[in-house]
Legacy VTK file of the C-alpha trace (Angstrom):
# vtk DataFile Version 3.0
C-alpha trace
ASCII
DATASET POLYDATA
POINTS 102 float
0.118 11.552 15.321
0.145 11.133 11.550
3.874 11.447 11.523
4.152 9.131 14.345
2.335 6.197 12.503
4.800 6.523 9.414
7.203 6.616 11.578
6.221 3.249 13.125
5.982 1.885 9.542
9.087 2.560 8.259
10.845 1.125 11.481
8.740 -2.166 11.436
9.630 -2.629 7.740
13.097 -1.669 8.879
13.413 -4.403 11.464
11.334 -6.883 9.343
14.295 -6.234 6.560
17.221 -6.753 9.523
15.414 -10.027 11.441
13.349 -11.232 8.817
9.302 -10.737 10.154
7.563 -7.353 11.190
7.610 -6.333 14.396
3.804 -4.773 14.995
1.404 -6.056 12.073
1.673 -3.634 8.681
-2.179 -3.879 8.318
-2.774 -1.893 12.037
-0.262 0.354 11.043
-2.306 0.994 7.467
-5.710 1.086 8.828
-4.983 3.763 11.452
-3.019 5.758 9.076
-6.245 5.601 6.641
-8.366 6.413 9.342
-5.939 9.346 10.353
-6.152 10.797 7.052
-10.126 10.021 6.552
-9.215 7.674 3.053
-11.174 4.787 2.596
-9.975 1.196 4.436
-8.096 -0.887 1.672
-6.280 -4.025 2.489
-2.253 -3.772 1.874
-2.038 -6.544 -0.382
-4.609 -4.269 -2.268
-2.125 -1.257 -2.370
0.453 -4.477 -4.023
-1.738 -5.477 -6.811
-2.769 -1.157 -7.627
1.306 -0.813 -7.725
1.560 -4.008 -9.954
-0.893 -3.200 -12.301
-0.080 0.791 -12.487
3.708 0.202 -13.231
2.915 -2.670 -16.143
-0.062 -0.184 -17.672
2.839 2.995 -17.651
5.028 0.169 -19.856
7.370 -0.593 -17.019
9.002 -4.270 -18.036
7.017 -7.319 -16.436
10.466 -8.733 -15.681
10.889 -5.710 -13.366
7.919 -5.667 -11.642
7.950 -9.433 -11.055
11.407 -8.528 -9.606
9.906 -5.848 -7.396
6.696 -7.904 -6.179
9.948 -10.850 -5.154
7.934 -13.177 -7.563
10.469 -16.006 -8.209
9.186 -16.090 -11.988
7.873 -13.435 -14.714
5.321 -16.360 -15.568
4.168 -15.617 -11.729
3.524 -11.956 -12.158
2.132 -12.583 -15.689
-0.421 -14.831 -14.750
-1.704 -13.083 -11.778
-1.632 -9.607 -14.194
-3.608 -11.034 -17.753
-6.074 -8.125 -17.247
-3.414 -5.724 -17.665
-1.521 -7.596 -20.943
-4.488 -6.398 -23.638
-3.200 -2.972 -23.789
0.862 -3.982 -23.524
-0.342 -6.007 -27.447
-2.106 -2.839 -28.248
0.975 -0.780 -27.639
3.547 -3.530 -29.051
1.462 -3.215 -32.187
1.678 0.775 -32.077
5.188 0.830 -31.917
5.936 -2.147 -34.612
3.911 0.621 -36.487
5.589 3.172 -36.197
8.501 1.591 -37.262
7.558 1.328 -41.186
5.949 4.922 -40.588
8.930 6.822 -40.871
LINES 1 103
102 0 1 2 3 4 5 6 7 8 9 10 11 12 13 14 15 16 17 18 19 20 21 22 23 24 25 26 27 28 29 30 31 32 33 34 35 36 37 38 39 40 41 42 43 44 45 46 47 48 49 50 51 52 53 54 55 56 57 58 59 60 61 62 63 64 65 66 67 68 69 70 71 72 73 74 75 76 77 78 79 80 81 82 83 84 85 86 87 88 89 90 91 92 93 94 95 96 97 98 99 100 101
């Protein structure tokens, strides 16, 4: 059954890709899966803003992953992420650093 709901997602994302909306809603599709594998409900724009905000705190470029979310500007994606941008300075600093360290 579990196989058969991924299934079902990956075709409805398929056909939403070829005719431009999904064909059964993506939510159903997550919430049965999460029930299927006992995890806790979460909402899939949820799952959007956890992969934001996981691929800007491993250093991955906000230009990318304003690219990847289909933002249509970085200042989108950097406005929606601040929470995440305290560390990036942190780690800017680090590296300007380590520059004058060798």
């Amino acid at each position: 059954m579990l196989a058969g709901l991924i299934a079902a997602a990956v075709i409805s994302i398929i056909l939403a890709c070829m005719f431009g909306r999904l064909s059964i809603p993506m939510s159903s599709v997550l919430q049965a899966f999460l029930i299927k594998a006992g995890l806790p409900r979460v909402r899939f724009h949820d799952l959007r803003h956890a992969h934001a905000t996981l691929m800007l705190q491993q250093g991955v470029h906000p230009k990318i992953v304003s690219e990847r979310l289909g933002h249509a500007s970085i200042g989108i994606t950097l406005d929606t992420y601040p929470h995440v941008l305290p560390s990036m300075q942190q780690d800017a600093a680090d590296a300007f650093d380590e520059i004058f360290a060798e």
